[in-house]
N, C-alpha and C positions, 0 to 999 in steps of 0.2 A: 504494500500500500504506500500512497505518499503523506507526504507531512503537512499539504496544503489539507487533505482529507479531511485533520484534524481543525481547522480553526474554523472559531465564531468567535463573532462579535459579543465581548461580556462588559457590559456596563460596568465601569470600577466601582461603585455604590453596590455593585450585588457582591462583593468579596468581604468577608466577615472582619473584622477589625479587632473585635473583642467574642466570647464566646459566648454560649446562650447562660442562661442567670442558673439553671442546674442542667448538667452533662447529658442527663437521661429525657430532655423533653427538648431537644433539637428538634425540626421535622427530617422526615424519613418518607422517601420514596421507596415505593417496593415496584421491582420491573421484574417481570415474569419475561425471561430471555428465550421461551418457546413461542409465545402468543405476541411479546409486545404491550401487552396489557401495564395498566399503569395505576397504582393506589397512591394515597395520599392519606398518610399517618404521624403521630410523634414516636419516637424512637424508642421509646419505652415497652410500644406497642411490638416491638421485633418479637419478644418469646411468641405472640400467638403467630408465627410462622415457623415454630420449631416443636419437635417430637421428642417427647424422652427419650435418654441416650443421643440426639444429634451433638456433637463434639465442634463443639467449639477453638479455634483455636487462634492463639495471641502472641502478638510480638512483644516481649516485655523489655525491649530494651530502653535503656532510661538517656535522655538529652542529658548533655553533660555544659555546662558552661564557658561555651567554644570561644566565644566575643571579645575580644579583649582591645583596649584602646589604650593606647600608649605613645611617648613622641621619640621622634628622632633628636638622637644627640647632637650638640650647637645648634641647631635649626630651633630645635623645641616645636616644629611641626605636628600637628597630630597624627597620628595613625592608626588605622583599622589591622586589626589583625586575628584573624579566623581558622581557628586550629583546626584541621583535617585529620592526623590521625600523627599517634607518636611511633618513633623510627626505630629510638636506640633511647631503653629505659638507662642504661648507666649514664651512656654521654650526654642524655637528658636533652633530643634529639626530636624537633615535630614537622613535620611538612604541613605548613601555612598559606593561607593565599593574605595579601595585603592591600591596600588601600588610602592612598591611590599607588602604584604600584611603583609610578615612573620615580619616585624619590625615594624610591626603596632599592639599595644596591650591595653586592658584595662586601662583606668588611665594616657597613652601618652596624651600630648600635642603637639598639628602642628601649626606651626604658618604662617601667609599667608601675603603677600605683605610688603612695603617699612614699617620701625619702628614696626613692627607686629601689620599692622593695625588690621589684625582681627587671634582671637585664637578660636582654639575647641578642645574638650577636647573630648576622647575617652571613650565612658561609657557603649556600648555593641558591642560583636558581634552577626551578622547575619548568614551568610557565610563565604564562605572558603576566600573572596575578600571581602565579607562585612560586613560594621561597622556600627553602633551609634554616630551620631556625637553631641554634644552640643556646639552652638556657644557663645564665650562669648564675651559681648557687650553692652558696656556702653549705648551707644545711643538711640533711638526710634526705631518698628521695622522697619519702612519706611527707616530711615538712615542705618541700618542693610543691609536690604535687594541692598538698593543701592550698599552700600561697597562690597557685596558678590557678584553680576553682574559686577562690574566694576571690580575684582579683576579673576573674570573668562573668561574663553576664550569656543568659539563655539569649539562643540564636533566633531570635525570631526573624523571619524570613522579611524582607524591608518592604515589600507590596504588600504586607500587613499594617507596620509600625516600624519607624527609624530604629527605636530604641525599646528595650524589654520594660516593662511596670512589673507594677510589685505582683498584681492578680495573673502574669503570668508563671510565675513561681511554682502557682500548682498547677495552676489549668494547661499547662502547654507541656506537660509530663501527664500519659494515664498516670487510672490509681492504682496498678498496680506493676508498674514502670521497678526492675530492680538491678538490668544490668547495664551499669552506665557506660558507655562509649557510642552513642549516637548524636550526631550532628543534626537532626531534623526529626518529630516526632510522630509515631504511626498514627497520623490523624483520625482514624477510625477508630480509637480504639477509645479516643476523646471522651464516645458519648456513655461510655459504660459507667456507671455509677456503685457504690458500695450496694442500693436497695436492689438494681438490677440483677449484679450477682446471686444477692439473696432468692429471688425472683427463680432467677434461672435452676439456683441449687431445689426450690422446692417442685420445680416441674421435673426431675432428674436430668435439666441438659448438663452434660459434660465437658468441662474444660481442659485446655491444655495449653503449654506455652513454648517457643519457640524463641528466639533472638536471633534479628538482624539489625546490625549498624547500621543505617540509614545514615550516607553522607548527602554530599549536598549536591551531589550527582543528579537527582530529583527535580534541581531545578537549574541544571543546566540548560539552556534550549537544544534543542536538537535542530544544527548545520545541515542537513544532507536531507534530501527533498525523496529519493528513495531510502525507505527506512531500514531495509535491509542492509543499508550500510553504517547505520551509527554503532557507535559501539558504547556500552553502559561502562562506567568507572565500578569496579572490585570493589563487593563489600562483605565485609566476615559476618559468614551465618552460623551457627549453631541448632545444632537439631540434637537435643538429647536421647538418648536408648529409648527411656519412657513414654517420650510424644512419640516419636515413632511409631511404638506399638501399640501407644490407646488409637494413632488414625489407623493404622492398622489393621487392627481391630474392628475399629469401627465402619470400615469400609468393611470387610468382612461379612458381618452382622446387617450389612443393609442399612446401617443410619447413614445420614449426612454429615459431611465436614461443610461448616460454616468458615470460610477464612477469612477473620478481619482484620481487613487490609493488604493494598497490593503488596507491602514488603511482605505479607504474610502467605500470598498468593508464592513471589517469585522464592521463594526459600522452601515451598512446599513442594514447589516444579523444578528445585536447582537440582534434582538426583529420583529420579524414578524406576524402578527395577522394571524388567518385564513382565514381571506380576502383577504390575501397575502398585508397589508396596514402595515408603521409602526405608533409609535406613537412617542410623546413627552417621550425625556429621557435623565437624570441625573446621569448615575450610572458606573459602570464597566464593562466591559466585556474581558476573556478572550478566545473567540473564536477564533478555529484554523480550519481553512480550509483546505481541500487536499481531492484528487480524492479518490472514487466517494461523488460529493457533488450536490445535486438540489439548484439552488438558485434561491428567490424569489420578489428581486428588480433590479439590476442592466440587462439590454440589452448588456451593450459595455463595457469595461474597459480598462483604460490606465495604462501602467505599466511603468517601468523602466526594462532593463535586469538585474537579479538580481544574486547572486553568486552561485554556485554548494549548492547544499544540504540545502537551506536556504525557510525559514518557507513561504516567498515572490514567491518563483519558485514554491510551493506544491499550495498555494494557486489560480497562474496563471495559472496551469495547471488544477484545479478543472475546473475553467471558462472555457479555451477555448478548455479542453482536452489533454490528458496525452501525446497521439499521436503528435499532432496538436503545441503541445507546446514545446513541446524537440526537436520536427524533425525543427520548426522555431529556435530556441536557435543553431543548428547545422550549419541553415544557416545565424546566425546571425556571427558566430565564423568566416565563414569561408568567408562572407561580408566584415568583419571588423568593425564591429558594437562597441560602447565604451560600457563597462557594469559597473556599480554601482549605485552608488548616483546622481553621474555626469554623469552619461552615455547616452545613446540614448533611445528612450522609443519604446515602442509595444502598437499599439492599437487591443486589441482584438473583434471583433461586428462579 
């Protein structure tokens, strides 16, 4: 397919800013991806589309406080600087992208919070945005790594808000987010609440959990007009023995796997046997989805409405169809539906 496929026109007033006043009463589109059919609910209202024993399953990985603003030495220049993933825990080593870039050069020094609690020293570049950073630090790496969260702020994507507040502390982490190293957070997983779960525990639907780092890969645009040639940036997935074998299982048994959200989709399709089972796994994967695609775990998927041309909308329309899924996006526009991070979700079954 091409990447023109994917765009509409989305009024910047329809992207959510801040998020609804409780998690669980978002609205909620339900798109039946065989008929096309289209409901209109709040979110809360998902269990009455799931059976005892359907398996739920969740990405828990937690935002970590990627943001960091600091200046450059003699200049005293501001600078962005947006931790991507660390290199080398001894030499205290991260690959960063900076902002604005052009004043950012080999051998610079930035220095970050009150008395320049913490300095790094600039020793490669990456990209046209990113760098090599070297922290330097007296301390243990534990005391290190403290300094560096504590001096950072949650990455809130900037066609939300320039800069983090305090309400998103919690709201821009699910609740039950536990492994930290994600740069962006599984938007879908937003609308689950502590009463929901309860909810869910007394129909017997089952859950299970998963991790993927979500970097900021997400919101890269995608260059290349035939899609078959983009390539997604590497992110470390984890699939423990135990989820494994509750989907497993439950595929098995004839229940549905519910997967909320697309990292939760592509980490469920990054290794599939030819039993259609997955396994236990450690590793990376960059898979990208988009129409036409067969897939071989998920029944149902909960999404977020996601933005024009973005890797999130190719993937949601693989699942519930090309047709099915722009012509609901059309009526979502025209509902008044919130779309982003913060937005209102799609369940597709």
């Amino acid at each position: 397919m091409k990447l023109s496929q994917f765009y509409f026109e989305l009024p910047e007033e329809m992207i959510a800013k801040y998020p609804a006043n409780f998690r669980d009463e978002s609205r909620l589109m339900v798109l039946n991806k065989e008929t096309g059919e289209i409901e209109h609910k709040i979110f809360k209202e998902i269990i009455d589309y799931c059976n005892p024993h359907d398996l739920f399953v969740f990405n828990d990985a937690k935002v970590f406080p990627a943001r960091l603003y600091g200046n450059k030495e003699k200049t005293g220049a501001e600078i962005e600087v947006f931790l991507l993933r660390e290199l080398n825990k001894d030499q205290r080593l991260w690959d960063v992208l900076v902002d604005p870039a052009r004043k950012i050069r080999i051998g610079n020094k930035l220095y970050f919070g009150e008395n320049d609690a913490l300095v790094a020293e600039v020793i490669d570049n990456t990209t046209s945005r990113g760098r090599t950073l070297r922290f330097l630090f007296d301390g243990t790496y534990e005391e290190f790594k403290q300094t560096l969260l504590q001096l950072g702020e949650l990455p809130i994507p900037k066609w939300i808000r320039s800069r983090a507040e305090e309400c998103d502390t919690e709201r821009f982490q699910t609740i039950y987010a536990s492994k930290e190293g994600a740069v962006a957070c599984p938007a879908a997983g937003l609308h689950f609440s502590k009463i929901l779960f309860k909810k869910m525990e007394l129909k017997d639907i089952d859950t299970t959990f998963l991790t993927l780092y979500m970097s900021n890969a997400h919101f890269h645009n995608v260059d290349v007009e035939d899609l078959s040639k983009h390539k997604m940036d590497s992110e470390k997935v984890i699939i423990s023995a135990e989820t494994a074998d509750k989907v497993n299982k439950a595929k098995a048994n004839g229940n549905r796997i519910f997967a909320v959200g697309i990292t939760t989709v592509r980490a469920l399709e990054t290794y599939v046997t030819t039993q259609n089972e997955i396994k236990e796994l450690d590793t990376w994967t960059n898979r990208f989805i988009f129409p036409p695609y067969k897939f071989s775990i998920p029944d149902a998927v909960i999404t977020n409405f996601h933005l024009p041309s973005s890797t999130m909308l190719m993937n949601a329309a693989a699942f519930g169809g090309y047709d099915n899924v722009m012509n609901a996006y059309k009526v979502a526009i025209e509902e008044g539906y919130r779309f982003g991070t913060y937005g209102d979700a799609m369940l597709i079954i």
